[in-house]
N, C-alpha and C positions, 0 to 999 in steps of 0.2 A: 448843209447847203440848200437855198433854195432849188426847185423844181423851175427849171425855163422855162418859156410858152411855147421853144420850137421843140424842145423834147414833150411836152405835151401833148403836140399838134400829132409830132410821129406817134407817140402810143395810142393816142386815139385818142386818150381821155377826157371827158370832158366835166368840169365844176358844175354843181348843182347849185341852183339858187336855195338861199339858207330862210327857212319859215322860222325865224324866232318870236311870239307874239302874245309872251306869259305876262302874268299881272306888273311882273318887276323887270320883265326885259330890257328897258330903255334904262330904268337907272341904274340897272346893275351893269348895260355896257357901259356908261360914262365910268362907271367905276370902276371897270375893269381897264378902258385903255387909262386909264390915270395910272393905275398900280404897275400896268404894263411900260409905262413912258418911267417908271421911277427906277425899274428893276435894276438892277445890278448887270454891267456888258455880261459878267463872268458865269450869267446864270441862265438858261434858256431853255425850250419848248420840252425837249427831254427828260430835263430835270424837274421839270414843275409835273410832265406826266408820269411820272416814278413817284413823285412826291403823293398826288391824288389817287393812283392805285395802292400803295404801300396803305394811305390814310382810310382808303375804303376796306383793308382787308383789316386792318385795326378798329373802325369801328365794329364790323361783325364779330370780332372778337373781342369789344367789352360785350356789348351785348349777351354774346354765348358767358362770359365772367359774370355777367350783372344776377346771374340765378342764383348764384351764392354769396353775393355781394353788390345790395343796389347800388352805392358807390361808382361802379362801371356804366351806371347811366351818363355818368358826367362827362366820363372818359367818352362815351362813344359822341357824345353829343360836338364834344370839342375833333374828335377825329373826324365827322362829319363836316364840319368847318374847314377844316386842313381838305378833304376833300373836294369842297367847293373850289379853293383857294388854286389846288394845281388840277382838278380838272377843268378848269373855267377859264384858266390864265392862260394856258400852255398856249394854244388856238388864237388869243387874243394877240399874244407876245410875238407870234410868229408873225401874225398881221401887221403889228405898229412894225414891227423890222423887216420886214417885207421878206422874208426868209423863210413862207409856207412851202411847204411839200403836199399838197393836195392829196397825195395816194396814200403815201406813209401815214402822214397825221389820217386821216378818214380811218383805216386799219386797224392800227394801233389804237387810238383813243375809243373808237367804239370795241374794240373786242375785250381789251380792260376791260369798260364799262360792263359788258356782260357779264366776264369772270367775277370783276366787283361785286356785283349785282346778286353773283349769286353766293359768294361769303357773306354781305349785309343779311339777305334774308335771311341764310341760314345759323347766321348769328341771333337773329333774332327768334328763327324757331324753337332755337333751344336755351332761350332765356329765362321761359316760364311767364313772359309778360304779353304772350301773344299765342295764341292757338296756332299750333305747327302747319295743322289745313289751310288757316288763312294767309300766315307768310308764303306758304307754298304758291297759293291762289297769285297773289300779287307779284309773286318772282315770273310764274310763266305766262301770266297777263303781259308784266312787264316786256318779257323776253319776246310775244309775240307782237307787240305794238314797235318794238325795235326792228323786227323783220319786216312786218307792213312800211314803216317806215327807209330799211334798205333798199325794198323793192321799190316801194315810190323813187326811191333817190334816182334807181338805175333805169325805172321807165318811164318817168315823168319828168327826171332833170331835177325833183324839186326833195329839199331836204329838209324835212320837219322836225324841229325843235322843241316843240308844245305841242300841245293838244288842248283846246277848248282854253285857252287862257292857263293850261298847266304848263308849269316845265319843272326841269329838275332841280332848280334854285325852289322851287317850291316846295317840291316835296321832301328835299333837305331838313325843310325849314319846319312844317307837318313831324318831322320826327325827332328834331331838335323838342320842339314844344312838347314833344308826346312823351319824351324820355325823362324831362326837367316832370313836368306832371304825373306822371307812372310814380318818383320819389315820394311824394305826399299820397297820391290817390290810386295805385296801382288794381285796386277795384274800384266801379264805380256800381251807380243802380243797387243800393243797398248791400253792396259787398256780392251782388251774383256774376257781373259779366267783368272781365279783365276790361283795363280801359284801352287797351290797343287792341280788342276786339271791335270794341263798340266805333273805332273808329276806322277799323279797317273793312269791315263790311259794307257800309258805303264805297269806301276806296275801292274794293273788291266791282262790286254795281256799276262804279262811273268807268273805270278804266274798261270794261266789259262792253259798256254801250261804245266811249270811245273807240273801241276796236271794231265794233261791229261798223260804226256810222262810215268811218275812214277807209275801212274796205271796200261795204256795201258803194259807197261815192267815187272808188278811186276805178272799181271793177268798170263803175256806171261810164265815168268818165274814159277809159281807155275801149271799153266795149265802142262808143260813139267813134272816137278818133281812129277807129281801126275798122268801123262798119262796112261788113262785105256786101259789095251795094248786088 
């Protein structure tokens, strides 16, 4: 059942404006309330969010299969899709049916994300297709850009999506490609460096400055709005 606006008013809570503003954000809403206007009455926000955690702890788990069988690159690349598909949807579905729960969905969907978050990596640490130091790197990079991110939600009202033109339809899409490639080229640079090294030590750098920039700005920005004159 949706969340009323006067049960909302009494608990206090109040909706944060949503920062979505990745390279594919516009076309992937249209495409997402299109899929969402098509669904099925008998199928809704729950099920598609079951659907996208079940799909993220599957792909961490071809990946951890893929060390003895690359084969499981394909699998995870398509469990990544499934991914997308009911973590992307859920939130969309509830909106076209006006049937949001603001607190529950916000909870639910992002602490999934975490737990997901931290099956993918460690799927993929122990794949053998990526240095265990750098999935690491990028799991608690990840993990703290998500907390910057809660915080902003709860002191600035405002809830960011992206970062720098990234979002998570991106970075899906970054290990789709990397897994399909890993099959043919699994080392690159003359057979020295694994290719999801070479690519995550960047990713490692950017999401690093990300975090820094977002703080160092959000500190700046609340230090002003709260200036003890």
């Amino acid at each position: 059942m949706a969340t009323s606006a006067q049960n909302l008013e009494v608990s206090g809570f109040r909706s944060a404006s949503r920062r979505q503003e990745s390279f594919l954000a516009s076309g992937e809403r249209r495409l997402l309330v299109s899929l969402a206007r098509r669904t099925p009455a008998w199928i809704n926000s729950d099920h598609l969010t079951i659907l996208g955690f079940a799909a993220h702890l599957l792909a961490g788990l071809s990946y951890a299969l893929a060390r003895v069988e690359k084969q499981w690159l394909f699998a995870a690349a398509f469990f990544l899709c499934l991914n997308w598909l009911g973590d992307s949807l859920d939130g969309t579905l509830a909106r076209t049916r006006e049937i949001e729960r603001p607190r529950y969905g916000f909870y639910v969907d992002h602490m999934l994300d975490s737990l997901g978050a931290v099956a993918l990596m460690g799927g993929l640490a122990l794949s053998g297709y990526v240095s265990p130091f750098i999935s690491l790197s990028l799991l608690v990079l990840f993990l703290l850009l998500s907390i910057q991110s809660y915080l902003a939600t709860y002191t600035l009202g405002e809830f960011r999506l992206s970062f720098w033109s990234f979002g998570p339809t991106e970075v899906r899409l970054a290990l789709i490609a990397g897994s399909f490639a890993a099959l043919r080229w699994p080392r690159v640079l003359a057979g020295h460096y694994r290719l999801f090294d070479v690519g995550g030590v960047p990713a490692v750098a950017t999401m690093g400055a990300m975090l820094v920039s977002f703080t160092v700005r959000n500190i700046s920005r609340l230090y002003k709005e709260e200036r003890i004159s």
